[in-house]
C-alpha positions as CSV (number, residue, x, y, z in Angstrom):
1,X,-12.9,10.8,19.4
2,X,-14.2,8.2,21.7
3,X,-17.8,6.5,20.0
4,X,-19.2,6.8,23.8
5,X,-19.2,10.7,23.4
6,X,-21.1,11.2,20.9
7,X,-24.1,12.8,21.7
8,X,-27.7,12.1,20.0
9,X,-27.6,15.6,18.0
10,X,-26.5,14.8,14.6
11,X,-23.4,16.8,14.1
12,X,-22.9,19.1,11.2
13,X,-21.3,17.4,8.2
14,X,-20.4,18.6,4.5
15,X,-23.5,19.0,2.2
16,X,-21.6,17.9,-0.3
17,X,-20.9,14.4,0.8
18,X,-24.5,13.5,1.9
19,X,-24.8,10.5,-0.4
20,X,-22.2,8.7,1.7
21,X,-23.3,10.2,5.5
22,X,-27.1,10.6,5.0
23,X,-27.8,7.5,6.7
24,X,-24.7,7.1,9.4
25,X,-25.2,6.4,13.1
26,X,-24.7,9.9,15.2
27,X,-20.9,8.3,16.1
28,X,-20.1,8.0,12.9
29,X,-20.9,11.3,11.2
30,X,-19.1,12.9,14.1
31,X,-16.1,10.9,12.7
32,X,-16.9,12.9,9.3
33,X,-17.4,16.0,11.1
34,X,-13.9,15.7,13.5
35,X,-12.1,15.1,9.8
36,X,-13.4,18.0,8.5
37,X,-12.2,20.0,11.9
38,X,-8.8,19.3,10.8
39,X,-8.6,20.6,7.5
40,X,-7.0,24.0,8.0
41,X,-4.4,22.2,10.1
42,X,-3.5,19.2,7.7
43,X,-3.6,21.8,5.0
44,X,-1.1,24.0,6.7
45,X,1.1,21.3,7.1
46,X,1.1,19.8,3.3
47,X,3.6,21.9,2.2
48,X,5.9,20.2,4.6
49,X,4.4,16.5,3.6
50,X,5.2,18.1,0.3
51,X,9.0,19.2,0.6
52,X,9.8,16.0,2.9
53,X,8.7,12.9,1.1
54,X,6.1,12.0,4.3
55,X,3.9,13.1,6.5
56,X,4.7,15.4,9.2
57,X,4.6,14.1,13.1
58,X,1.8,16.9,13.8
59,X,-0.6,15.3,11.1
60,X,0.4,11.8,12.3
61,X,-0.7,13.2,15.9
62,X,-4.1,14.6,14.9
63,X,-5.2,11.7,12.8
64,X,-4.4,9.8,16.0
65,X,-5.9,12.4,18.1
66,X,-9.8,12.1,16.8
67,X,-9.4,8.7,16.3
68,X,-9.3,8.2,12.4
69,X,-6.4,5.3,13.2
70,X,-9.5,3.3,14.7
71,X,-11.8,3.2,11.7
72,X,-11.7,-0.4,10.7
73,X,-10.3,-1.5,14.5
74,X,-13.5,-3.5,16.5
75,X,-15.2,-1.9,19.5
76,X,-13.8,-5.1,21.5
77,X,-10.1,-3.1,21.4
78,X,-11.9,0.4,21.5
79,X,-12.5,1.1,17.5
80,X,-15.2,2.6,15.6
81,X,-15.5,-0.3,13.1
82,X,-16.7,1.8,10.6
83,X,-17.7,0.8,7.0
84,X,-16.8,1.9,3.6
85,X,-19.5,4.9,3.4
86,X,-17.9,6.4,6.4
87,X,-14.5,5.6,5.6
88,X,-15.0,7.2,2.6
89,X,-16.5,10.4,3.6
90,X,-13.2,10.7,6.2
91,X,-10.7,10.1,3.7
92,X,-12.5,13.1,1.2
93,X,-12.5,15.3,4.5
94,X,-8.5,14.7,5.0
95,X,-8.1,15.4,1.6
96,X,-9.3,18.8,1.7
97,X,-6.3,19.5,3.8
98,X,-4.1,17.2,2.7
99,X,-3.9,14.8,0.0
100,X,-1.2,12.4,1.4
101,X,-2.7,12.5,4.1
102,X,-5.7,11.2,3.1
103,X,-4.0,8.8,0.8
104,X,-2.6,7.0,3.4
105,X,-5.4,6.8,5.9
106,X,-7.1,5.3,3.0
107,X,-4.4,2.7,3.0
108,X,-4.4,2.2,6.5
109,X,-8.0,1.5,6.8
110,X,-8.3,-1.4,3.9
111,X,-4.8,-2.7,5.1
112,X,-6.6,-2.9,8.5
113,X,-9.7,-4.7,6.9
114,X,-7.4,-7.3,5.3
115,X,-6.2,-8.1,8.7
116,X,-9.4,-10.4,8.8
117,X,-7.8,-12.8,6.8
118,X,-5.4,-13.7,9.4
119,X,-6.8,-16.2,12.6
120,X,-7.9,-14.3,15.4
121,X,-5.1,-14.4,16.9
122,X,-3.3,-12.1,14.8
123,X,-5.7,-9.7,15.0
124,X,-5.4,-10.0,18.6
125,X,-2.2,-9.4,18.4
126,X,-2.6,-6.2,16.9
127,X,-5.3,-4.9,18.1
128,X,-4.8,-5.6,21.5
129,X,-1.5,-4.3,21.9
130,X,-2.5,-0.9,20.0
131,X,-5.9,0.1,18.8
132,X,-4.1,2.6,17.1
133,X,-1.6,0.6,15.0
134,X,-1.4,1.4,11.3
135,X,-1.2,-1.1,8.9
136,X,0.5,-0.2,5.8
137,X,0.8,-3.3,2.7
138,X,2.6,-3.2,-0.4
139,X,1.4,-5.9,-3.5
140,X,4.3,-4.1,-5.6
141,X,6.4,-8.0,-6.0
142,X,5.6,-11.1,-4.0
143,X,8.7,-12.4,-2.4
144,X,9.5,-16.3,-1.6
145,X,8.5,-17.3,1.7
146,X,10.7,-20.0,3.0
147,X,9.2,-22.3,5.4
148,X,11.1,-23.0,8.7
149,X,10.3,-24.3,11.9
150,X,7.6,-22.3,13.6
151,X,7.1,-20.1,10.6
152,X,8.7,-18.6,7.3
153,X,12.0,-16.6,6.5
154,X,11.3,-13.8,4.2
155,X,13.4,-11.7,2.2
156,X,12.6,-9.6,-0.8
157,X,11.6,-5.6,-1.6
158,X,8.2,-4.4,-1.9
159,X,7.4,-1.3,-3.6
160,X,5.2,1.9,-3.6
161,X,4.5,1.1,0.2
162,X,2.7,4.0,0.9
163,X,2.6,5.2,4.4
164,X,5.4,2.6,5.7
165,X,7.4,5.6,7.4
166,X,4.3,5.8,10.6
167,X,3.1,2.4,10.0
168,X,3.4,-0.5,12.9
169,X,2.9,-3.3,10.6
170,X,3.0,-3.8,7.1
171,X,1.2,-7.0,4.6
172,X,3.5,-8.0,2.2
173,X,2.6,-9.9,-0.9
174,X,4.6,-13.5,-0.9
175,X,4.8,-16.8,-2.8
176,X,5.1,-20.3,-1.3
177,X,9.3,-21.0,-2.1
178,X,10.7,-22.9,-5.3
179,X,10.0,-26.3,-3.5
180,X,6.5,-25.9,-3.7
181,X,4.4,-26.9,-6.7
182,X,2.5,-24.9,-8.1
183,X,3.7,-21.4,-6.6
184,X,0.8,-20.2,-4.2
185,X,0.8,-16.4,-3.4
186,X,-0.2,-15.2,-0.1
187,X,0.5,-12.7,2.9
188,X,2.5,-11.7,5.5
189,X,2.1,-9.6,8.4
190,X,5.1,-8.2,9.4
191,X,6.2,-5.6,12.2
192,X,7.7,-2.8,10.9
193,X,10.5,-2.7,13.4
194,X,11.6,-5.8,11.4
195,X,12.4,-4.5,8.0
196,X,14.0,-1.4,6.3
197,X,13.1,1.2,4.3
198,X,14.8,2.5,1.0
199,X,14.0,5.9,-0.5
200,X,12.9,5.4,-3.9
201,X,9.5,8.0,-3.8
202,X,11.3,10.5,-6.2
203,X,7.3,12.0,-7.8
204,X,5.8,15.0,-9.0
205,X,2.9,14.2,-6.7
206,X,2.0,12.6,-3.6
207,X,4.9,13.0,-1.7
208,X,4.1,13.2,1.4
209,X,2.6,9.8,0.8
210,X,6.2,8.6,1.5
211,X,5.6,5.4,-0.9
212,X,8.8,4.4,-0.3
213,X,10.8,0.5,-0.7
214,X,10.6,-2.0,2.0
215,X,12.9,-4.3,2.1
216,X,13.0,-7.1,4.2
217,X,16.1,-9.8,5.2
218,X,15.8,-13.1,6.3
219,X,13.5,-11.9,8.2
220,X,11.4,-14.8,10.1
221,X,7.8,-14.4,10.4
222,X,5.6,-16.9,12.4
223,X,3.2,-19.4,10.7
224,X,-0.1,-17.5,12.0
225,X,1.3,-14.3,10.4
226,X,1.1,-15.5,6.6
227,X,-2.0,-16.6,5.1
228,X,-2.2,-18.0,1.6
229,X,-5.8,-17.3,0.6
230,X,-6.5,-20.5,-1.2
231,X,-6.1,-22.6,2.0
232,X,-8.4,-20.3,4.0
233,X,-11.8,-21.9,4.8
234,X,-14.7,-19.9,3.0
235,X,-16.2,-19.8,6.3
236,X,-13.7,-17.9,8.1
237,X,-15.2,-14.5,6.6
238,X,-18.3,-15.0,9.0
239,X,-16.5,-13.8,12.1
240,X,-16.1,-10.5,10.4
241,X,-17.8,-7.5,12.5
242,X,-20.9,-6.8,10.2
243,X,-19.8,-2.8,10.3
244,X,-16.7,-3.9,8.9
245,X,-16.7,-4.4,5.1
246,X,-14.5,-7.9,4.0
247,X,-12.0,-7.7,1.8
248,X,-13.9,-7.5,-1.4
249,X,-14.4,-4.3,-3.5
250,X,-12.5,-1.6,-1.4
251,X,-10.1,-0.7,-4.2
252,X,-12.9,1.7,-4.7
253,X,-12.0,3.5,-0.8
254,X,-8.6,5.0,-3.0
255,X,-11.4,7.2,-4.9
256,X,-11.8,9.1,-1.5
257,X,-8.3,11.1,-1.3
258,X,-9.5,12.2,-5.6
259,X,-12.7,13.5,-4.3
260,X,-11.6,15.8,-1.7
261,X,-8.7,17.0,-4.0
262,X,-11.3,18.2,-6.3
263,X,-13.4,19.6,-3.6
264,X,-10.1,21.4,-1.8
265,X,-9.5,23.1,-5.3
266,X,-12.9,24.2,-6.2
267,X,-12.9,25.8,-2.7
268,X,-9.6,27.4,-3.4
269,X,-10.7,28.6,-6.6
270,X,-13.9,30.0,-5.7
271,X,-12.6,31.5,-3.0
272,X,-9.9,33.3,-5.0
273,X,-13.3,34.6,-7.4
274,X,-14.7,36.2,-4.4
275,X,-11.7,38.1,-3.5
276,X,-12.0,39.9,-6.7
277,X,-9.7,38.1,-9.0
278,X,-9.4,40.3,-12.0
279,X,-9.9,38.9,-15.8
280,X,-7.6,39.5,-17.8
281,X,-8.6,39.1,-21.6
282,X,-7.9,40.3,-25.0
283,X,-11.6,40.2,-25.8
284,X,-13.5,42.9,-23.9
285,X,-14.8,41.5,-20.2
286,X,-15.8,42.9,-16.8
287,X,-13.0,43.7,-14.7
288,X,-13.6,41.0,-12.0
289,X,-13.5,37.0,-13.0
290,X,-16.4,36.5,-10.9
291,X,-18.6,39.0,-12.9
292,X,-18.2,36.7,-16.1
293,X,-21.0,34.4,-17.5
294,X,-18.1,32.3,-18.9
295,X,-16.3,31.7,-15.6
296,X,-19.1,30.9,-13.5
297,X,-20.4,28.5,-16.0
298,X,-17.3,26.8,-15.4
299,X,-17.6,26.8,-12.0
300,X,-20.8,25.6,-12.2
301,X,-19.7,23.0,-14.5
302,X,-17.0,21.6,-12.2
303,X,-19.1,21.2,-9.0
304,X,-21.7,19.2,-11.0
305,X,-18.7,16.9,-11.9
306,X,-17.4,16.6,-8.3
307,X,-20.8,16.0,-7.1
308,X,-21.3,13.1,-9.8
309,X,-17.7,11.8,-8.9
310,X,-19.2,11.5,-5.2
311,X,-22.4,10.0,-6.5
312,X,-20.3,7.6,-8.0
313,X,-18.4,6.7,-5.1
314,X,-21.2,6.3,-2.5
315,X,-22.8,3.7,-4.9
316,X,-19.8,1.5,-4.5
317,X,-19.7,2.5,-0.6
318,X,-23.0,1.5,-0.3
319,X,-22.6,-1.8,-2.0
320,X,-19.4,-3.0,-0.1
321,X,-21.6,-2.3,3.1
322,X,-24.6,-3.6,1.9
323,X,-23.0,-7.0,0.8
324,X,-21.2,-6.7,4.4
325,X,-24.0,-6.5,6.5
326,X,-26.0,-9.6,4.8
327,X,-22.5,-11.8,5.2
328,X,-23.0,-11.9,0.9
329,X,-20.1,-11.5,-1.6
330,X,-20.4,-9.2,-4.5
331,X,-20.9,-10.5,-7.4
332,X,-18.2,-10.2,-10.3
333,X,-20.4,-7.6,-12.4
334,X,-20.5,-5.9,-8.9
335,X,-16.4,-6.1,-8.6
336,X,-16.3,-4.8,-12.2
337,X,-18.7,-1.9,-12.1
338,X,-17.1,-0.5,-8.1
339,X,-13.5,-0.8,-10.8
340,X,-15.5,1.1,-13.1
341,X,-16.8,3.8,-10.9
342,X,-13.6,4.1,-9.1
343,X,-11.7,4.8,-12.6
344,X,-14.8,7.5,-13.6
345,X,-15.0,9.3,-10.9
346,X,-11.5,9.9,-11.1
347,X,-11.7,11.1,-14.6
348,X,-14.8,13.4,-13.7
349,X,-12.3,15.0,-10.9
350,X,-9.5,15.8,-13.6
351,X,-12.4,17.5,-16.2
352,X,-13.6,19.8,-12.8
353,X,-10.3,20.3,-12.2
354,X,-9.4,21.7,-15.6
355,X,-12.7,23.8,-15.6
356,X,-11.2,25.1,-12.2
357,X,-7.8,25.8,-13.1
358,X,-9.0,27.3,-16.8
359,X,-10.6,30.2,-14.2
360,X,-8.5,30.1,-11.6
361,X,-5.4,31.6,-13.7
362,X,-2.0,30.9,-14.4
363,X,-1.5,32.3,-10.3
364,X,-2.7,29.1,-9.9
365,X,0.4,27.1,-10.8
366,X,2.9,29.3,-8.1
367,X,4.8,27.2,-6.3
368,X,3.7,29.6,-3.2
369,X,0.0,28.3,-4.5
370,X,-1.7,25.2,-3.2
371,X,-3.6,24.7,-6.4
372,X,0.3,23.4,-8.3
373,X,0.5,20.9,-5.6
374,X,-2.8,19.2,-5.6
375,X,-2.9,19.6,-9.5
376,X,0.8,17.5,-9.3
377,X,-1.0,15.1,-6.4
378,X,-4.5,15.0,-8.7
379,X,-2.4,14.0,-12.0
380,X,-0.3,11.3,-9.9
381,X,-2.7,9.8,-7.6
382,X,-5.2,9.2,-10.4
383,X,-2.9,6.9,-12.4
384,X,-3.2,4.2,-9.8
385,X,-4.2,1.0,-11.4
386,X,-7.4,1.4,-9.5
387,X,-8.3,4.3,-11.7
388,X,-7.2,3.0,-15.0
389,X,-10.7,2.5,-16.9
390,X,-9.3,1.5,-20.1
391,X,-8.5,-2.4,-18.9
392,X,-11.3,-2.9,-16.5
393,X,-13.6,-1.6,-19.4
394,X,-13.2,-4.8,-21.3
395,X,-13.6,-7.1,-18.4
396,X,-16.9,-5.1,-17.3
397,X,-18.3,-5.1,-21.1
398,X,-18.0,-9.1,-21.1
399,X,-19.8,-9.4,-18.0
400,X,-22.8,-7.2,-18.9
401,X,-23.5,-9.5,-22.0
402,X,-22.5,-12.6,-20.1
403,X,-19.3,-13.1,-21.9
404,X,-16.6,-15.2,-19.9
405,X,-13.8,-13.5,-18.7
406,X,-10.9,-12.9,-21.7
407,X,-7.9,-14.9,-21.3
């Protein structure tokens, strides 16, 4: 979807998300609403993301097709240059369909972002030659990056490199090589073409995430491609588009895919109560789920969780922005609390689900059912470190009371 279409009506978006597209540009929230156009096809196609280990060349096509590939590319190469509240509310929207799939846009979209750390040039390079190139990274191990003329020789395996099998690049964590002294770590943009891919994504959930090994072999990158943060002028951050959030807070864009897991199953659940579900019980009860106090209390109980979860996730949308737009960097209690609320909302997602899945029956856990294989996805996805609470806690409590960071 080309920005230049959009028309002044506002289009229609999901209620449910209106803390993160209450305040978007008309453009934008017809990004949201072209996600949400594709959730009965990404959903019919999960099962196959599911069974195969990636994501299928239709969903690949129809991400591509309304433009989702272009969220963090600039208008100069024909992108949307969205920030992380709209980012956000497209990634929930693909999850409803398909949870891989939104898992891996999500990755796609902050490895795009981190491509402002790189001179213009490289971005250039990118960008101009495809505003739709995906940009996949794995952190998972830093290899040695061996200088040579022109440039660096890399070799090494990165892990859990989620959406490598579609991506056109990939950012590679590195380290300067023995010589050096001390070891600086960096990053390396590397063409996909250029490396190979083991299977190692063996899961229960997430799939069709394809997180597969990368593995890379003498291969030579040149100089502009790798970046070693600490020799980066503080100053090069101000050529960032101001739509564009900088690399600072977006480990809390990976709560999207959670949110519209937990959305995707209270639909499914809900929609299984009003197609007369009966409840079956040894204590006496009405003949259809839907008729009991009990289950809709539940129900009720689990949408208040998922809307909280969302609440959640727009404040840390709307900070990354906010800081974005005024050029500032968020401060460390700011850093800690978007880890926090990342980790929480996650947590509220698993209690709705429970509530759901308590109601929704033992049917639920078919293996013809979609409710199995987004439980399996919600269980898998939320034990990313960017969801684990119980280190971050610390950090965040020493902050509060102006503690200094433990060692």
């Amino acid at each position: 979807m080309d920005p230049s279409q959009a028309t002044n009506a506002t289009p229609p978006v999901n209620d449910r998300l209106e803390a993160l597209t209450a305040d978007l540009p008309a453009e934008e929230r017809a990004l949201v609403s072209a996600a949400a156009s594709l959730v009965p096809a990404l959903s019919a196609d999960a099962e196959t993301a599911d069974a195969t280990g990636r994501l299928p060349g239709d969903t690949i096509a129809a991400l591509r097709k309304e433009g989702l590939f272009r969220l963090a590319t600039p208008r100069k190469y024909g992108g949307h240059e969205t920030g992380a509240c709209t980012a956000t509310a497209v990634a929930a929207e693909v999850a409803r369909g398909c949870p891989s799939a939104s898992w891996v846009l999500t990755v796609y979209y902050t490895a795009s972002v981190a491509l402002w750390l790189f001179p213009e040039q490289v971005r250039h390079r990118v960008w101009d030659e495809d505003p739709d190139a995906t940009v996949c990274g794995s952190s998972a191990g830093a290899a040695p990056a061996r200088a040579v003329d022109g440039g660096y020789l890399l070799s090494g395996r990165w892990g859990w490199a989620s959406g490598i099998h579609h991506a056109s690049w990939a950012i590679l964590s590195v380290v300067t090589d023995a010589a050096a002294s001390p070891p600086e770590g960096g990053f390396a943009l590397v063409r996909t073409s250029e490396l190979s891919v083991e299977d190692t994504w063996n899961m229960a959930g997430m799939r069709g995430t394809g997180s597969d090994t990368i593995i890379a072999d003498d291969v030579f990158v040149p100089g502009e491609q790798v970046v070693f943060p600490s020799r980066v002028a503080a100053s090069q951050g101000a050529s960032t588009p101001l739509s564009v959030p900088k690399p600072q807070g977006l480990m809390g864009a990976l709560a999207a895919p959670v949110l519209g897991m937990g959305m995707a199953l209270h639909d499914h659940v809900v929609e299984k109560l009003r197609a007369g579900r009966p409840l079956v019980s040894a204590a006496r009860s009405p003949a259809r789920a839907i008729d009991s106090p009990a289950v809709l209390a539940n129900i009720a109980d689990a949408a208040l969780l998922i809307d909280s979860a969302i609440l959640q996730a727009a404040r840390t949308a709307h900070a990354v922005d906010r800081a974005t737009r005024t050029g500032a960097h968020l401060s460390s209690v700011a850093i800690a609390r978007s880890r926090m609320d990342c980790g929480f909302a996650a947590r509220q997602i698993r209690q709705a689900v429970d509530k759901l899945l308590d109601v929704g029956g033992a049917g639920r856990f078919a293996e013809s059912d979609p409710g199995q294989r987004i439980w399996r996805d919600l269980g898998t996805a939320t034990r990313h470190p960017a969801f684990v609470t119980e280190l971050a806690r610390e950090q965040y409590g020493r902050l509060l009371v102006s503690l200094p960071p433990a060692q």
